[in-house]
N, CA and C of each residue as an Amber inpcrd file, in Angstrom:
protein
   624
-160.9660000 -55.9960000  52.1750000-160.4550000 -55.9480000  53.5470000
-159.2590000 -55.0110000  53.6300000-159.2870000 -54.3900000  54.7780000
-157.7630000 -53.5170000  54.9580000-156.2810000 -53.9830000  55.0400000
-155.8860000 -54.1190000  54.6530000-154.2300000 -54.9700000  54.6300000
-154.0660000 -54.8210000  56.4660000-153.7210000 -56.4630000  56.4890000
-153.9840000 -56.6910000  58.1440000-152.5060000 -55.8910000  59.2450000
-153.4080000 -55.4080000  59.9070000-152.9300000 -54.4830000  61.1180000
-152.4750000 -53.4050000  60.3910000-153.0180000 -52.2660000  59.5480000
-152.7440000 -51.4810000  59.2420000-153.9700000 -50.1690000  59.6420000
-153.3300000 -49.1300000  60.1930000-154.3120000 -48.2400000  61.2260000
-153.9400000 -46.9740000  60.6930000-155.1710000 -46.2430000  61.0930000
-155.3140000 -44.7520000  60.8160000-155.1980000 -43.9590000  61.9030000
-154.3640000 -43.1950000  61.6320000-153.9090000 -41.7750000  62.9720000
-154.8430000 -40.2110000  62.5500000-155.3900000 -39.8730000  62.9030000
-155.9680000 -38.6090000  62.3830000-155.7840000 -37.5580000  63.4790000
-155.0440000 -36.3570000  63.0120000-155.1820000 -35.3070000  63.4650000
-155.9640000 -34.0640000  63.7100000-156.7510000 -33.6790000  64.6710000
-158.0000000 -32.5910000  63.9870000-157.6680000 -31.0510000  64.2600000
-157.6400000 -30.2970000  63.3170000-157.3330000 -28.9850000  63.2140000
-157.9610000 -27.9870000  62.4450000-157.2230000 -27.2300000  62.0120000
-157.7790000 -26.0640000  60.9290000-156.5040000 -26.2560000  59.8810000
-156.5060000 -25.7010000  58.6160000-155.4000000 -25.6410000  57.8380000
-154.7330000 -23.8760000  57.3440000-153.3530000 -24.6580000  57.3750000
-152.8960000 -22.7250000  57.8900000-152.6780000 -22.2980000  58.5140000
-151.3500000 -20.9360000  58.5130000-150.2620000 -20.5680000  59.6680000
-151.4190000 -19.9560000  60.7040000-152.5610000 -19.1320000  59.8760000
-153.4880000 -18.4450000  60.5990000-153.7360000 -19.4530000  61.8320000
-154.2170000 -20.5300000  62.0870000-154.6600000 -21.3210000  62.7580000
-153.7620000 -22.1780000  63.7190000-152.3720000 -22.3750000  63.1670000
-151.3850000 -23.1650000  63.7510000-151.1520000 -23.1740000  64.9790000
-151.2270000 -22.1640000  65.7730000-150.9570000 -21.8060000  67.2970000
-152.2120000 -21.6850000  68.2850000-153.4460000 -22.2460000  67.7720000
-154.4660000 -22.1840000  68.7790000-155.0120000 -23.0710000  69.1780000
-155.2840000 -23.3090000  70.1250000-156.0690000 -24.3060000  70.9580000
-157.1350000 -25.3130000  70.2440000-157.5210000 -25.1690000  69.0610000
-158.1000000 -26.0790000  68.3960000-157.6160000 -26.7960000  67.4560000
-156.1060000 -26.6500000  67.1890000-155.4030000 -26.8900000  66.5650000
-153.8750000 -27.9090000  67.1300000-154.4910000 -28.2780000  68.6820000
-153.8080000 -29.2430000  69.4470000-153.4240000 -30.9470000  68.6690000
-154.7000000 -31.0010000  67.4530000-154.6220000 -32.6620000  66.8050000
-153.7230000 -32.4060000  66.2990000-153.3590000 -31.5880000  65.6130000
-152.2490000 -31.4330000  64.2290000-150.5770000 -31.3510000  65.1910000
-150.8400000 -30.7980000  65.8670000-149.6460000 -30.3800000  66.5060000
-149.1690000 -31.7480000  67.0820000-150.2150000 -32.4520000  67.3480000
-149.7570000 -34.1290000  68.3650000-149.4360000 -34.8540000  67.1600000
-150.2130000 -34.8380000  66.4120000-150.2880000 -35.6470000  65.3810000
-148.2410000 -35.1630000  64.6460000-148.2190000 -34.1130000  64.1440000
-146.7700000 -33.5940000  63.8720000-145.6240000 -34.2000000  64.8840000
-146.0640000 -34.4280000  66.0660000-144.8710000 -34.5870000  67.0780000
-144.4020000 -36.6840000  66.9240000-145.6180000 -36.9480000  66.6700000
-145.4790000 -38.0100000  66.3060000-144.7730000 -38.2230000  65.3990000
-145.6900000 -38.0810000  64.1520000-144.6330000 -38.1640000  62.9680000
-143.2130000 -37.9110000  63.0370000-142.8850000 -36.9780000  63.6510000
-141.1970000 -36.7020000  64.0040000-140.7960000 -37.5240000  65.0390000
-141.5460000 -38.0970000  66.0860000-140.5730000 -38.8170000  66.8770000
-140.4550000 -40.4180000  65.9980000-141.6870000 -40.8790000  65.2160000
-141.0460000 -41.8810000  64.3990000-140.9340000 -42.2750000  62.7550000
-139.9420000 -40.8440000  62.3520000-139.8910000 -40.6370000  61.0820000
-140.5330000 -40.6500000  60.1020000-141.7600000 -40.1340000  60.1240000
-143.0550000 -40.6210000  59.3950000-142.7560000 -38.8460000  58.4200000
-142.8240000 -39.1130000  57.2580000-142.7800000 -37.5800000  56.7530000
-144.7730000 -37.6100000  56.2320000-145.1420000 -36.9770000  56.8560000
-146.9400000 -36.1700000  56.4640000-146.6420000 -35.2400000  55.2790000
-146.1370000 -35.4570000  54.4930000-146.1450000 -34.7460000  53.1280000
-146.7490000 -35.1300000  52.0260000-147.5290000 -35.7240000  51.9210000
-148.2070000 -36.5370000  50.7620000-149.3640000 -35.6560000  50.5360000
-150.1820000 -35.0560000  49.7240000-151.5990000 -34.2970000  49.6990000
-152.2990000 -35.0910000  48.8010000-153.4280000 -35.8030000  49.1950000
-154.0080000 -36.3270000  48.5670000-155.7540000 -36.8520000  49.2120000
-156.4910000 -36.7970000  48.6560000-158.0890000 -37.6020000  49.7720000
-158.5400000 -35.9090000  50.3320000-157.8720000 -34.6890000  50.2070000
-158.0840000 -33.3860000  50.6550000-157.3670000 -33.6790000  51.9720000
-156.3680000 -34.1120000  52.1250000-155.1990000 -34.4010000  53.5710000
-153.7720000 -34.0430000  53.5140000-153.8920000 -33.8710000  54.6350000
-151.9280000 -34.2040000  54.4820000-151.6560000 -35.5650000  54.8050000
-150.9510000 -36.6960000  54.5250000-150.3530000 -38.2860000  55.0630000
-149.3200000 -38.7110000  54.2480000-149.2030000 -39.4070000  55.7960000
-147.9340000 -40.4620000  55.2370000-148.1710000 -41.2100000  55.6760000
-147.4110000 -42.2020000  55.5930000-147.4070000 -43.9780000  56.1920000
-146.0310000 -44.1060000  56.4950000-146.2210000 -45.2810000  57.9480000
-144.4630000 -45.9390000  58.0250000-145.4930000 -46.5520000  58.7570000
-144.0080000 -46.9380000  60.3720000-144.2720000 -47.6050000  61.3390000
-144.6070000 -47.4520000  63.1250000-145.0220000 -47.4740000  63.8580000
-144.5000000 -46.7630000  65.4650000-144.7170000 -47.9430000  66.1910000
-143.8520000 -48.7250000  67.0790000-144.0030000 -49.9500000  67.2280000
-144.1060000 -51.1820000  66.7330000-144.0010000 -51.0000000  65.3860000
-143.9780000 -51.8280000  64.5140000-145.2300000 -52.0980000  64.1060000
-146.3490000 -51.4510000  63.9660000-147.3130000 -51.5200000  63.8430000
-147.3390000 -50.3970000  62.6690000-148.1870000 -50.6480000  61.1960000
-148.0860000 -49.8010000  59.9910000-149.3320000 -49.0150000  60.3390000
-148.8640000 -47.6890000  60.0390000-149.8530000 -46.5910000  60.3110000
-150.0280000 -45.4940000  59.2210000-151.0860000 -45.3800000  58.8340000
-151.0120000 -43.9870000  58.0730000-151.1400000 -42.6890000  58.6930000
-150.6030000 -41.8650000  58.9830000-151.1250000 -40.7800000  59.9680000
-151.5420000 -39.5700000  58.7900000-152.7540000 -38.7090000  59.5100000
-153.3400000 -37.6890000  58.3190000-153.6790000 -36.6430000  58.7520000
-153.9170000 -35.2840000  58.3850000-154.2830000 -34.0660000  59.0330000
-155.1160000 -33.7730000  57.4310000-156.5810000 -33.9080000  57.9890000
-157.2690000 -33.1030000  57.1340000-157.2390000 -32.0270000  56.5730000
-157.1860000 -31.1740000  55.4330000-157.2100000 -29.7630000  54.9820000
-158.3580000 -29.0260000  54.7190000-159.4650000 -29.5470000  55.2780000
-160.5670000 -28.7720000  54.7300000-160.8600000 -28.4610000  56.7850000
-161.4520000 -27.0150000  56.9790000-161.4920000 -26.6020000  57.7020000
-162.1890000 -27.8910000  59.4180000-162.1470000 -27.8040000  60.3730000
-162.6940000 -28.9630000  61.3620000-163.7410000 -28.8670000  60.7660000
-164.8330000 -28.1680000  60.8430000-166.2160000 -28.5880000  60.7910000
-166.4080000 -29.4220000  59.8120000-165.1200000 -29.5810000  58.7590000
-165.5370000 -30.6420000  56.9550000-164.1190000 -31.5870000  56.8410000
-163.7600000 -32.0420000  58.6120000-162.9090000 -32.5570000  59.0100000
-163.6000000 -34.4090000  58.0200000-164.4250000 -34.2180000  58.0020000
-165.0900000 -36.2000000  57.8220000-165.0520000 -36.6450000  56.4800000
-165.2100000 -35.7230000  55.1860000-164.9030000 -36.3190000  54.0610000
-163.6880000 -37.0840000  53.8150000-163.0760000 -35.9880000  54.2310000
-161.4810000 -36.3640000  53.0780000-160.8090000 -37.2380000  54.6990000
-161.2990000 -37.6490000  55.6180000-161.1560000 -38.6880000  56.8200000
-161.6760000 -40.2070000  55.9850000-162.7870000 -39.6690000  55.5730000
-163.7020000 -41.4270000  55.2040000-162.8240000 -41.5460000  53.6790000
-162.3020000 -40.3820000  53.0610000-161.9680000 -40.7480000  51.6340000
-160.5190000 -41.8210000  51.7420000-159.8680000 -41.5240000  52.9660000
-158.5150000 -42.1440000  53.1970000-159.0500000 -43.5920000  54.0090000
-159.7310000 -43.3830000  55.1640000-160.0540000 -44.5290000  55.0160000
-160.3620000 -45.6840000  53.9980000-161.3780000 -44.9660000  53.2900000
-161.6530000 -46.2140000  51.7700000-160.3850000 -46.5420000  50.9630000
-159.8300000 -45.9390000  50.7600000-158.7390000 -46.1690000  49.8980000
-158.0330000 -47.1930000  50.6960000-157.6470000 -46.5620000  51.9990000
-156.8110000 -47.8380000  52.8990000-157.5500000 -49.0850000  53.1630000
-159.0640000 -49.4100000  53.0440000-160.0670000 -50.2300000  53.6650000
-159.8590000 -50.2470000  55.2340000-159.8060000 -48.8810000  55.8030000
-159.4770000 -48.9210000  57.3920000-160.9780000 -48.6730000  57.7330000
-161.1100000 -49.9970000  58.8550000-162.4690000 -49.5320000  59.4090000
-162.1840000 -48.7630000  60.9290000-163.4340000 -48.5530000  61.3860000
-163.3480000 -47.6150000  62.0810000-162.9270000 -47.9290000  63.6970000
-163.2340000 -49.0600000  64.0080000-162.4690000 -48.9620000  65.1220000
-160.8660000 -49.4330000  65.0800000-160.1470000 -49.3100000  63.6540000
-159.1850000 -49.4850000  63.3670000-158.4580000 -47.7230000  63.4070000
-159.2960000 -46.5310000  63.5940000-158.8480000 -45.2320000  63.6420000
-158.4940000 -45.0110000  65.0590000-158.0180000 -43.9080000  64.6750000
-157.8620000 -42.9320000  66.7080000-157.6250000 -41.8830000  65.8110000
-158.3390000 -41.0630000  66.7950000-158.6030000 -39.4530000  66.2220000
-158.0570000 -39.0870000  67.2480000-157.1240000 -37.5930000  67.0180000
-156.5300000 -37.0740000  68.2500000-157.2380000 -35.4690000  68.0140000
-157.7270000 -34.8220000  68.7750000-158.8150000 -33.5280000  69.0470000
-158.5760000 -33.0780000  70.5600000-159.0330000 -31.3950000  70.1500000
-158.9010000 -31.0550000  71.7070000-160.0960000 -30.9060000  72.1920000
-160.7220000 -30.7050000  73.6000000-161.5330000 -30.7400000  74.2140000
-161.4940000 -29.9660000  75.5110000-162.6540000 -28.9660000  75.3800000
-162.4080000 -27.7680000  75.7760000-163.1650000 -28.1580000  77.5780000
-163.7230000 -29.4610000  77.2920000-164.8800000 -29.4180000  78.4280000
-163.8570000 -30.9790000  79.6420000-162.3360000 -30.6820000  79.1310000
-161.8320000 -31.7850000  79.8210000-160.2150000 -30.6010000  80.3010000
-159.8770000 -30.3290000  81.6300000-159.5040000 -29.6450000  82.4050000
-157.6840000 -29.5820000  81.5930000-157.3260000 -28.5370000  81.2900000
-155.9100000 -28.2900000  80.4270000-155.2530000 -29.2350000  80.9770000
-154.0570000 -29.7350000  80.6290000-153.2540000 -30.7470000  80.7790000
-153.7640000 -32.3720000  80.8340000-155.0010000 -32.6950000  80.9660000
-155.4650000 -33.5580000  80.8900000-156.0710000 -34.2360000  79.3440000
-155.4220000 -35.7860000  79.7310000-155.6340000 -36.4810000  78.3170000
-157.4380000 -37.5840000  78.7470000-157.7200000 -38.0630000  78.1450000
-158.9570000 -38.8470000  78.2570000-158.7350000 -39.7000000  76.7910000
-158.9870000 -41.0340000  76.6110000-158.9490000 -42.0940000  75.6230000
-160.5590000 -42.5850000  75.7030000-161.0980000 -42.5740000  74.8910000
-162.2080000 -43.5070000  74.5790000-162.4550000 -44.6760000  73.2710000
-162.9940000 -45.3470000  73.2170000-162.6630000 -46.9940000  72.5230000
-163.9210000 -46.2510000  71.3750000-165.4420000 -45.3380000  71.9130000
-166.1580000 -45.2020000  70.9860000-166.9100000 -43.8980000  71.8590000
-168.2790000 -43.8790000  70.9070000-169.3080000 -42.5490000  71.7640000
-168.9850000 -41.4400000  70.9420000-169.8880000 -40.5850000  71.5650000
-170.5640000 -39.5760000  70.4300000-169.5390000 -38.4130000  70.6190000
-170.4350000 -37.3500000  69.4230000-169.0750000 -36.0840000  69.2430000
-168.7590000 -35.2440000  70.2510000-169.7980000 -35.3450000  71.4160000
-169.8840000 -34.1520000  72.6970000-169.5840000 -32.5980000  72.2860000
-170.1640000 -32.4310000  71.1600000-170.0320000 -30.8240000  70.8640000
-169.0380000 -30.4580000  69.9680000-168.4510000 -31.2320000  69.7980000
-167.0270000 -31.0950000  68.6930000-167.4070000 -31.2490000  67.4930000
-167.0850000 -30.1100000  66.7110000-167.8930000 -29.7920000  65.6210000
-166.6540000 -30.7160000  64.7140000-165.6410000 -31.0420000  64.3680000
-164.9380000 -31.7780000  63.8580000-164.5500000 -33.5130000  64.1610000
-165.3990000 -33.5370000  65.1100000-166.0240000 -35.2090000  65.6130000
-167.2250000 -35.3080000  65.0430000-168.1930000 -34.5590000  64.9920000
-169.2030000 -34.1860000  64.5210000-169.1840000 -34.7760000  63.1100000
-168.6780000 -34.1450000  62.2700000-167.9750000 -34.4660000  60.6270000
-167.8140000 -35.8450000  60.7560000-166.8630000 -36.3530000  61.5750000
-166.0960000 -37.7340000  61.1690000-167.2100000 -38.4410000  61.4860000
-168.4990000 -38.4410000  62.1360000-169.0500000 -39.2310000  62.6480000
-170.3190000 -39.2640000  61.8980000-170.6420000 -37.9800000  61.1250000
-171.5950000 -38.1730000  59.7750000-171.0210000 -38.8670000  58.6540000
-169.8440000 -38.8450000  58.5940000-168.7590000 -39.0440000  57.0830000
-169.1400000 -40.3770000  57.1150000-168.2500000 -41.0920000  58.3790000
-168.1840000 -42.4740000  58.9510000-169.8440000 -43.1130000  59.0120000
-171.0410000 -42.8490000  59.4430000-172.1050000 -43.1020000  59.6480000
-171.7810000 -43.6340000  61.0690000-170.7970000 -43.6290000  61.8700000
-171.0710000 -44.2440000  63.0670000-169.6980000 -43.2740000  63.9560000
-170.0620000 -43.4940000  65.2440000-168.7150000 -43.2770000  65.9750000
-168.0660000 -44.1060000  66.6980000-167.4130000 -45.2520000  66.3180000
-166.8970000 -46.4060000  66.7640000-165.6050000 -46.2220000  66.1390000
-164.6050000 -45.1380000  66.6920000-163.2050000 -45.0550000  66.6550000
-162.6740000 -44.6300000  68.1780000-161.6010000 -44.7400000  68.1030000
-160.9520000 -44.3500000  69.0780000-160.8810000 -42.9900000  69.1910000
-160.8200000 -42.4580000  70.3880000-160.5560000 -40.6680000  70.7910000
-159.2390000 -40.7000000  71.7700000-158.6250000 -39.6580000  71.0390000
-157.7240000 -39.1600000  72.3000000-158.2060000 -37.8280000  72.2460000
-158.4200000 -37.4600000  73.4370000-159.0720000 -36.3200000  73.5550000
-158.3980000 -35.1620000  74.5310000-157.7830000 -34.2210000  74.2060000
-156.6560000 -33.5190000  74.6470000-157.5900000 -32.2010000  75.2880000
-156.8820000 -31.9890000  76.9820000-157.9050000 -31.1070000  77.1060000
-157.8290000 -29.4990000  77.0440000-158.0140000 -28.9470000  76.6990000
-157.8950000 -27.4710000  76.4600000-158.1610000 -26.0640000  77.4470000
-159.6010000 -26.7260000  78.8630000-160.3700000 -26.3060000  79.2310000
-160.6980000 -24.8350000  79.0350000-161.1480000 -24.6260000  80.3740000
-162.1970000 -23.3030000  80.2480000-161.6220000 -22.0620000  81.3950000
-160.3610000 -22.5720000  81.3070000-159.7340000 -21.4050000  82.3310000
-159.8300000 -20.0790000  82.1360000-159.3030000 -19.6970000  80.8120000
-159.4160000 -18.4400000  79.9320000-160.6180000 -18.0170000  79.6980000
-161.3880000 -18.7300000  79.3760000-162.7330000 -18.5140000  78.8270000
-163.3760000 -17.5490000  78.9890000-164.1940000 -17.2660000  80.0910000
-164.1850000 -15.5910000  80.1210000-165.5770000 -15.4630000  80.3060000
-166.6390000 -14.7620000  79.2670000-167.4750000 -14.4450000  78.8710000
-167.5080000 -14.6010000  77.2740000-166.5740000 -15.0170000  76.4020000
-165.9940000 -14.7270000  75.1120000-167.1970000 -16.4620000  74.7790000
-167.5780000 -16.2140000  73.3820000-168.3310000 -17.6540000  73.1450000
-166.9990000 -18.3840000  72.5400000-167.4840000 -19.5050000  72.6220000
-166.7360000 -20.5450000  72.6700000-165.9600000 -20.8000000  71.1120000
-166.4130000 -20.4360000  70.1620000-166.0900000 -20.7930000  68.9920000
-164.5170000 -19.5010000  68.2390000-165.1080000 -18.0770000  69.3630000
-163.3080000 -17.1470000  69.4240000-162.3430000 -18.0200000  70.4170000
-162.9040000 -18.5020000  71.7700000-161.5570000 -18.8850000  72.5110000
-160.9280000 -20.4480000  71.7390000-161.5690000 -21.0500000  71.6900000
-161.0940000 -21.9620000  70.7840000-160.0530000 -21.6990000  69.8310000
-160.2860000 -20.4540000  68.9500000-159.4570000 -20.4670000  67.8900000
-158.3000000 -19.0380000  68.5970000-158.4210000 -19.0630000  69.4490000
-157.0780000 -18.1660000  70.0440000-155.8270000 -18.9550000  70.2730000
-154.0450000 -18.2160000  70.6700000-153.6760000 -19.4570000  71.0490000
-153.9110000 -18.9350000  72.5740000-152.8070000 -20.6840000  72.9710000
-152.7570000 -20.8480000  74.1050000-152.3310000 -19.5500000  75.1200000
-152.7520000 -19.4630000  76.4060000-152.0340000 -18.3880000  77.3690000
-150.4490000 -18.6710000  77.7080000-149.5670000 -17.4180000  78.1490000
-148.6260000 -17.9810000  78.3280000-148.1640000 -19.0220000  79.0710000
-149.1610000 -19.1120000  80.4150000-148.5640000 -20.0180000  81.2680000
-149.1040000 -21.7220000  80.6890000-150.1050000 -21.4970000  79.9990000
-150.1330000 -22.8710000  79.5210000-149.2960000 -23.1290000  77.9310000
-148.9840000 -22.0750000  77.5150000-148.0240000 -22.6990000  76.7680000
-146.2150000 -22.9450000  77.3880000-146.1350000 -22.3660000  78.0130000
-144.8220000 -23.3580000  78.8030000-145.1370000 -24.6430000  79.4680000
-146.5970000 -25.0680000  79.6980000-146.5460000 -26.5330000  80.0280000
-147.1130000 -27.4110000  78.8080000-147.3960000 -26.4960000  77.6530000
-147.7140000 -26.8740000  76.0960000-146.8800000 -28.3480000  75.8240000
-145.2340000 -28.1700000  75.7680000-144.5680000 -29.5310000  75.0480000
-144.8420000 -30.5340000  75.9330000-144.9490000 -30.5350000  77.2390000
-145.2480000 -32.0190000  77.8630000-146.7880000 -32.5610000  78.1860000
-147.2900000 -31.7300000  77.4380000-148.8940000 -32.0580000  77.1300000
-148.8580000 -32.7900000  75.4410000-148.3720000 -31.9080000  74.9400000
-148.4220000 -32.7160000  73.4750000-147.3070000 -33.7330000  73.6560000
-146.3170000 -34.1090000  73.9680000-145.4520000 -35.2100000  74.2050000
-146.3040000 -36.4930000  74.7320000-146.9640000 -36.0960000  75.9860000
-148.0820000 -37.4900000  76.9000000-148.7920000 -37.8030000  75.6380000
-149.4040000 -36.7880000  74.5120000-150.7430000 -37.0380000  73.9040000
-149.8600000 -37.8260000  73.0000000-148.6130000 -37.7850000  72.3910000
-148.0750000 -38.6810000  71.7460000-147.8480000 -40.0020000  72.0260000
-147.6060000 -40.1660000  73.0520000-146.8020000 -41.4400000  74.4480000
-148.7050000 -41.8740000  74.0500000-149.5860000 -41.5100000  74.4490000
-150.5000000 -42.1500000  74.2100000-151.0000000 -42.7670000  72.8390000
-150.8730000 -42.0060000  72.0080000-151.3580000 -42.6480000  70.5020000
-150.3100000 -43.9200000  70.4510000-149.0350000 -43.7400000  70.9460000
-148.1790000 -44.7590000  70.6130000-148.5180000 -45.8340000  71.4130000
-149.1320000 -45.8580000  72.6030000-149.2870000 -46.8560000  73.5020000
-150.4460000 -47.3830000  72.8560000-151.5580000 -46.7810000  72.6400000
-152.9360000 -47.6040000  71.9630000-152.4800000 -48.4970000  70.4370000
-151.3310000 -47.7270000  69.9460000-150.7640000 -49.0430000  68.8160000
-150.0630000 -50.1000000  69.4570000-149.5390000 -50.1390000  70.2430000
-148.3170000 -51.2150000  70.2770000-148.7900000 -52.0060000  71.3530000
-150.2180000 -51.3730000  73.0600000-150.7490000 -51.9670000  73.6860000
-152.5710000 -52.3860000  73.7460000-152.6640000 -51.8070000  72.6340000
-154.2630000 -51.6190000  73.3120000-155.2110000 -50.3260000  73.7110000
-156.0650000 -50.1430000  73.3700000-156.8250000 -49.2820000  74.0700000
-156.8670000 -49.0940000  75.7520000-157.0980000 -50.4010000  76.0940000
-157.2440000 -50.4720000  77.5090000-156.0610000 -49.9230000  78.5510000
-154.7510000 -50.4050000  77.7510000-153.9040000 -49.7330000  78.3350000
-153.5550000 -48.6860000  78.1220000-153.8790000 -48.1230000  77.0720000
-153.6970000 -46.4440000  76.7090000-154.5270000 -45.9390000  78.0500000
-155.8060000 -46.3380000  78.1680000-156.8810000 -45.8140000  78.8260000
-156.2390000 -45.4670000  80.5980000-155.9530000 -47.0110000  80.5930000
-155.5370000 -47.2210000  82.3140000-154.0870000 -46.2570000  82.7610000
-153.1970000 -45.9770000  81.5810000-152.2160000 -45.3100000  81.9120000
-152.2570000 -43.7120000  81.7960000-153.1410000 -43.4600000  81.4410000
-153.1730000 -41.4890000  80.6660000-154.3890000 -41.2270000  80.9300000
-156.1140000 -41.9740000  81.2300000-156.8810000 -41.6390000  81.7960000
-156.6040000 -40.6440000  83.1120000-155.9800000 -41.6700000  84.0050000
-155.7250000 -40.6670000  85.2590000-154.8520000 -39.5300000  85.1910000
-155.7100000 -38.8030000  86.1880000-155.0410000 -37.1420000  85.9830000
-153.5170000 -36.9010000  86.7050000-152.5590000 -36.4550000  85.6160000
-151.1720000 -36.7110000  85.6680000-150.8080000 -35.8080000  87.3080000
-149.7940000 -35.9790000  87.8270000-149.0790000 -35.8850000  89.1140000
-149.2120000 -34.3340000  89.1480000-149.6900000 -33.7450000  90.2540000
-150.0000000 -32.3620000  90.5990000-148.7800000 -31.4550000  89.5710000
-148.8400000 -30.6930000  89.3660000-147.7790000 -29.7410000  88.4760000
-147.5990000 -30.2310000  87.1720000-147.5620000 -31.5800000  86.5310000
-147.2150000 -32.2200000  85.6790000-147.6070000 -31.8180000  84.3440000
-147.6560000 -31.0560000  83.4360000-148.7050000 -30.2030000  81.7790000
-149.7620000 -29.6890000  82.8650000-149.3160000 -29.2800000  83.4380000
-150.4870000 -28.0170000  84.1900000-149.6130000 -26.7290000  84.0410000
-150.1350000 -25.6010000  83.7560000-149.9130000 -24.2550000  83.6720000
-149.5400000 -23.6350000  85.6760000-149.3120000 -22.5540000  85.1700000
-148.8240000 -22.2710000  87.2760000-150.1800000 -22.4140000  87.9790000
-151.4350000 -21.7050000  87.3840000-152.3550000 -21.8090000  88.0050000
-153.3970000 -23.5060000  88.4240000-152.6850000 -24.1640000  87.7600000
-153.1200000 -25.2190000  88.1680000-154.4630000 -25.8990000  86.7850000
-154.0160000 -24.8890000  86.2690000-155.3090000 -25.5180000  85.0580000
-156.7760000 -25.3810000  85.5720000-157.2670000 -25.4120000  86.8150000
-158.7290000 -25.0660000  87.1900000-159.0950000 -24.6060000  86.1310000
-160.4830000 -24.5170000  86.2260000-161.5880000 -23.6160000  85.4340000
-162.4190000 -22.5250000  86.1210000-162.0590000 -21.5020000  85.2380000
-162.9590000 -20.2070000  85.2870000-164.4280000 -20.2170000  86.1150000
């Protein structure tokens, strides 16, 4: 059994400065902001991860950023799990999501990878997808004509990176709320789409 109330935080990204600043690389960055707002040092390498363990609410957490590229995001995810005996709806994965409008967060309790090639992983690794999602949205403003797998790994535009820190700040406020309240209330408070201007870019975040 997993040592009781002890939970897994997972961050989903790429590994490397190359990657650090782009839009698919939103888990790591939430996941980092966390760790710093409650002293958690992610320096440990071990399971093919980065983690650490403490507390956020008083609730014991390991938080982790995989090192093997998203798409081989699920091994070294299920390898930390086993070691911790964390089952799976004891996780929350934090990922961005290109098909949910920029500034917008979405929480789900379970359900499938919807195209996310690094949900994808965790959910072959795992044999099931019965974790939590915070699902950070990235959209399709920029997008263009460009396939999906270059804009992804670009960074952000300027105007959405000046509304960048209070998008990753909410996505934090949320992981912390699903430890200390619940899913449901993570859901009911950060589901709805935040106050006109609020982690929206000038243009309003629309899509292309």
């Amino acid at each position: 059994m997993a040592e009781e109330g002890l939970r897994l935080v997972l961050g989903l990204g790429n590994p490397g400065p190359r990657y650090a600043a782009t839009r698919h690389n939103i888990g790591f960055r939430v996941l980092d902001r966390l760790a710093e707002a409650f002293g958690i040092e992610v320096g440990r390498e071990k399971f093919g991860a980065a983690w650490g363990r403490g507390r956020i609410h008083g609730v014991e957490v390991v938080l982790a950023k995989p090192l093997e590229y998203m798409n081989c995001s699920g091994p070294p995810a299920r390898r930390i799990a086993d070691f911790f005996r964390i089952a799976g709806p004891d996780a929350i994965v934090i990922h961005d999501d290109i098909d949910l409008e920029f500034g917008r967060l979405h929480i789900k309790a379970k359900g499938g990878h919807g195209g996310h090639n690094g949900v994808r992983s965790l959910i072959e690794s795992f044999g099931h997808g019965d974790f939590v999602r915070v699902r950070v949205g990235i959209g399709r403003t920029h997008l263009g004509g460009r396939p999906v797998a270059d804009y992804v790994l670009e960074p952000f535009s300027a105007e959405e990176q000046q509304a960048l820190p209070g998008l990753i700040e909410r996505a934090k406020d949320a992981v912390a709320t699903i430890l200390s309240k619940g899913v449901q209330s993570g859901m009911n408070q950060f589901n709805p789409k935040p106050p006109c201007g609020q982690c929206e870019p000038e243009n309003g975040g629309r899509r292309g």
